[in-house]
C-alpha positions in Angstrom: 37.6 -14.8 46.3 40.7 -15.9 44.7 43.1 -17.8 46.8 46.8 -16.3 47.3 49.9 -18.8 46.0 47.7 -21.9 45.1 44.8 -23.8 43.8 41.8 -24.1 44.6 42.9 -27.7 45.6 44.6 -25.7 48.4 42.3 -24.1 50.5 42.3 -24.6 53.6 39.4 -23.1 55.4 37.2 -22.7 58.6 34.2 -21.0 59.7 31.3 -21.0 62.3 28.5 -18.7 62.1 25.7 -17.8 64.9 22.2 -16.0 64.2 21.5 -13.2 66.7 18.3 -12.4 64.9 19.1 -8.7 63.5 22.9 -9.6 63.2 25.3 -12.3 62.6 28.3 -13.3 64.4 30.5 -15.2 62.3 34.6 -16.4 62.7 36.7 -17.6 59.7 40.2 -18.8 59.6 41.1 -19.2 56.2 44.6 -19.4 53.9 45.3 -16.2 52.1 43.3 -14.8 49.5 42.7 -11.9 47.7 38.7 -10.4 47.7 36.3 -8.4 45.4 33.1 -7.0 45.9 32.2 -5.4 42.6 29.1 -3.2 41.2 28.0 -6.9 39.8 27.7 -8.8 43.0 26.8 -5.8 44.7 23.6 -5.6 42.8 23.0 -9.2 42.6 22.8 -9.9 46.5 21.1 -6.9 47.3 23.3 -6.4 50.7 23.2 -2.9 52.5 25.2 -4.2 55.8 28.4 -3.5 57.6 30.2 -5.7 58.4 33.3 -5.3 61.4 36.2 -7.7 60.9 37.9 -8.1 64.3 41.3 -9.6 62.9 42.2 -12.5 65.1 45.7 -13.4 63.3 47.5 -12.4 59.6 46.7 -9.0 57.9 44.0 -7.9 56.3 43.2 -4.6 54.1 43.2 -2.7 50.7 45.0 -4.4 48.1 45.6 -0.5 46.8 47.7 0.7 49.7 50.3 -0.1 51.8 50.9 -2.0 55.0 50.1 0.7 57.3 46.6 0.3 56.4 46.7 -3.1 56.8 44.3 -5.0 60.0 47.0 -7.3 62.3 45.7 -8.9 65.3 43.5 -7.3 67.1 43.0 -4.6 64.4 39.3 -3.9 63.4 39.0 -3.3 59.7 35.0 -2.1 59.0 33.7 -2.9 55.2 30.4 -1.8 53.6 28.9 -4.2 51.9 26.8 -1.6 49.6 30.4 -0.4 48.1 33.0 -1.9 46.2 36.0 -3.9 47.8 39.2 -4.9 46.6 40.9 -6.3 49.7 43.8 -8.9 50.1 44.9 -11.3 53.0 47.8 -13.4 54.7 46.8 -16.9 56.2 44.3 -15.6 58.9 41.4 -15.6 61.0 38.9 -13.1 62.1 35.8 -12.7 64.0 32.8 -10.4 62.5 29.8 -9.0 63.2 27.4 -8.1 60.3 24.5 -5.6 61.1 22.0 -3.8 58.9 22.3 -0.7 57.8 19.1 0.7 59.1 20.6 -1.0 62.8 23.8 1.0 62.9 23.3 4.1 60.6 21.5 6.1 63.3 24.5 5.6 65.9 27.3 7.0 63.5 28.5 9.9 62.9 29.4 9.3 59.4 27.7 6.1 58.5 28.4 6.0 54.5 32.2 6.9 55.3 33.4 3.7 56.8 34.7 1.3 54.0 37.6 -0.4 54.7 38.6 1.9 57.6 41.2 0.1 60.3 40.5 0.9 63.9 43.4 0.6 65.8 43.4 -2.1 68.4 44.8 -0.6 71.1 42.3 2.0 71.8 39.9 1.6 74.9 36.8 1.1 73.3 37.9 -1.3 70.4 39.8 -3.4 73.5 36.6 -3.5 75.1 34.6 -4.6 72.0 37.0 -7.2 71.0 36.7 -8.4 74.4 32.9 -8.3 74.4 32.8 -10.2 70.7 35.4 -12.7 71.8 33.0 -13.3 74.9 30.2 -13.6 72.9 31.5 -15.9 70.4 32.6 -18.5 73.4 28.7 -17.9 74.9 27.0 -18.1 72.1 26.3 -22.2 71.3 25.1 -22.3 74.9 22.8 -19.0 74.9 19.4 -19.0 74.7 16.5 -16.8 72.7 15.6 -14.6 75.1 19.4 -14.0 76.1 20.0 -13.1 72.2 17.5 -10.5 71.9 18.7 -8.7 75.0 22.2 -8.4 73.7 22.3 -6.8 70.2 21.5 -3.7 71.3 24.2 -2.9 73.4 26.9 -4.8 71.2 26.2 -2.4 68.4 26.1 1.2 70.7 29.8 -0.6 71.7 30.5 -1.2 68.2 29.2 2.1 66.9 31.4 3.8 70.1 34.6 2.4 68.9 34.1 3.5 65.6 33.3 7.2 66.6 35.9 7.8 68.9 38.7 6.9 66.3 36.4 9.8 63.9 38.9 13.2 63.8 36.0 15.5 64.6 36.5 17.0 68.4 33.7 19.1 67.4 31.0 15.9 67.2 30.0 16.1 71.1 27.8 13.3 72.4 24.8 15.9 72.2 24.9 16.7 68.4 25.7 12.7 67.7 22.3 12.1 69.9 20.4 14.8 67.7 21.7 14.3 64.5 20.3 10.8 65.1 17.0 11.8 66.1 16.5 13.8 63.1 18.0 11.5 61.0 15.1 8.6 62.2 12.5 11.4 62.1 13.6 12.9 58.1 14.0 7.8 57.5 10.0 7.9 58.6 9.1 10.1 56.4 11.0 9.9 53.0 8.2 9.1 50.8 6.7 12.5 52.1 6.9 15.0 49.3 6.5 17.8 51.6 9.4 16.3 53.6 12.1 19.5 53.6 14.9 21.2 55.7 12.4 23.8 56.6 9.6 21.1 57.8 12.5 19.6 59.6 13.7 22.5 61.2 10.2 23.5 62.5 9.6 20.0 64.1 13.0 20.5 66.1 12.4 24.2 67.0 15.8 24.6 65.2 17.1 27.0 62.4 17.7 25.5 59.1 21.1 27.0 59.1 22.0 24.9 62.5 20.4 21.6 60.6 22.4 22.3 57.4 25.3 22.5 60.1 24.1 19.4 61.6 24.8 17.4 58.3 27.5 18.4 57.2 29.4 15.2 57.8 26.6 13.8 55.7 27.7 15.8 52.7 24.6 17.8 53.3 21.0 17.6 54.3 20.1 17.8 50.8 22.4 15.2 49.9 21.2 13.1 52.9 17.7 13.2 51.6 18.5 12.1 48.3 20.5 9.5 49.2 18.3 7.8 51.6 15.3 7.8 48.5 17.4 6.8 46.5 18.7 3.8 48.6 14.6 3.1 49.3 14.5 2.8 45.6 17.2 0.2 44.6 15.6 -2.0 48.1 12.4 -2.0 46.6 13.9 -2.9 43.1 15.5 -5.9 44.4 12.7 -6.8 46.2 10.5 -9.2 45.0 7.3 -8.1 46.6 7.9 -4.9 43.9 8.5 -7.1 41.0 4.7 -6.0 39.6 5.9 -2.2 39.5 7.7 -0.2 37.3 10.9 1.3 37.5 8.8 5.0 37.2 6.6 3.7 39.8 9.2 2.8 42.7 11.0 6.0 41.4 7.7 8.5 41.8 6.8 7.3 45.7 10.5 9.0 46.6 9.9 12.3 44.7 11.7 11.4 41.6 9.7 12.2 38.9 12.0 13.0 36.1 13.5 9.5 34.5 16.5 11.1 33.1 17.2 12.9 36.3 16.5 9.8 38.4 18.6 7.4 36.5 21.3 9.7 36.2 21.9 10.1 40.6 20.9 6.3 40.5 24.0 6.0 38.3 25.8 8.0 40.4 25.0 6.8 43.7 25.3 2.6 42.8 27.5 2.1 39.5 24.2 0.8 37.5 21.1 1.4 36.2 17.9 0.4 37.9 17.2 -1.8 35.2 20.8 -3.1 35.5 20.3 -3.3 39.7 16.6 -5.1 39.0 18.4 -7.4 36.3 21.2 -8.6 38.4 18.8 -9.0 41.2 16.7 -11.2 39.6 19.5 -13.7 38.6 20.8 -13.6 42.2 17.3 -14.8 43.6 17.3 -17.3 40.8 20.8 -18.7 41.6 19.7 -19.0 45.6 16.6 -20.8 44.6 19.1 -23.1 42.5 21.2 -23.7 45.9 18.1 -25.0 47.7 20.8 -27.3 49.5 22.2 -24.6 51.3 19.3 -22.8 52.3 20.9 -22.8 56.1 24.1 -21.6 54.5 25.5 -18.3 56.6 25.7 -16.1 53.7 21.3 -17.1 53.5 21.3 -15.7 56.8 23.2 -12.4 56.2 20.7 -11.2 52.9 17.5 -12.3 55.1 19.0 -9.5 57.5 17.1 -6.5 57.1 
């Protein structure tokens, strides 16, 4: 973060956070900066979360395009924390919810599509999202445990609804979003299996392989789905440190990849680094969190230990 027209003797910054147990619910206000999530942090903090930025007043969006794209109030600009960012802002404030992939994947309809994409605030179901995250924000130092856990489910199938209906596809009906998703957690339980294919897939949905090709097409592919789920299961389990006693090969061969050319090659391809890199940079980012033992409460703490 680099702040816009000043030092950092300048800034000039506020933010609350609140832990919902499998999401956070943070607000900022902050003078204007300029952001960048690169392959480097990327790898070093691990994250594989969305986060939605509900912009509350200034603009926000790509420092690469013009104002058109940009978030104003009650704007909703999405970013994936798994890709790169290069974003700037005016003084502003925002209020965002970070979720897990794993959460919110299964209720999109193009889940690995959605960085830095600005959802218009005037549309009925981002109205009624704002609404409900404003709402929540205001309840939240007063709620209770048991009060959480009843309401992340329905905050993100609101969230993931005011993403889908700004999605150009009049072809996505509710039924195909509903079975895509159910296919999608049946192919995510078994993605170590090496039999795991489109025509096992098929057969367990009484469907033809060419209607779950069709099915995925917004994924890039089943193929491509496949191999990019592994392939994320890989770089997880390199920066995790209950895998620290297994090799590269090892983590590689429990997804099917059993070629190390091959596998660093779509690693490459898929996150900017090597695994060694991603394992590297990993290691230094545990090492400078264990060095910040002060701010073991610290927000950010609370958005890696989301899984």
């Amino acid at each position: 973060m680099r702040l816009i027209g000043g030092g950092d003797e300048n800034l000039d910054c506020h933010a609350e956070a609140f832990h919902f147990g499998e999401v956070v619910l943070t607000y900022y206000r902050c003078a204007a900066q300029s952001f960048d999530r690169s392959r480097t942090r990327i790898g070093r903090d691990g994250l594989d979360h969305i986060t939605f930025q509900i912009c509350v007043s200034g603009r926000h969006g790509r420092r690469d395009r013009g104002t058109e794209d940009e978030a104003g109030p009650g704007d909703m600009l999405i970013a994936d924390l798994a890709q790169r960012q290069a974003t700037a802002t005016s003084d502003f404030s925002s209020l965002n919810l970070t979720v897990p992939r794993r959460l919110l994947a299964p209720l999109l309809k193009a889940p690995d599509a959605q960085n830095l994409r600005r959802i218009p605030g005037e549309t009925p179901l981002m109205v009624l999202l704002r609404n409900h995250l404003q709402g929540l924000h205001q309840a939240a130092p007063r709620m209770r445990r048991g009060e959480v856990a009843t309401i992340v489910g329905p905050t993100l199938e609101l969230a993931a609804a005011a993403v889908n209906a700004a999605v150009a596809d009049e072809n996505a009906a509710a039924v195909r979003m509903a079975l895509t998703g159910e296919i999608r957690r049946h192919v995510e339980a078994r993605i170590a299996d090496p039999i795991l294919s489109v025509e096992s897939v098929a057969a367990a949905f009484a469907m033809s392989t060419r209607k779950l090709y069709y099915l995925f097409e917004p994924h890039g592919g089943f193929t491509h789905y496949v191999q990019a789920e592994r392939l994320r299961r890989c770089r997880a389990e390199l920066t995790d440190p209950a895998h620290r006693h297994e090799s590269v090969a090892e983590i590689a061969g429990r997804y099917g990849f059993t070629h190390r050319k091959s596998f660093i090659r779509a690693f490459r391809r898929a996150f900017e680094m090597t695994p060694r890199e991603t394992r590297a940079l990993a290691a230094e980012g545990r090492s400078l969190t264990v060095w910040q033992a002060d701010a073991a409460r610290h927000m950010w703490h609370w958005i890696r230990e989301l899984r």
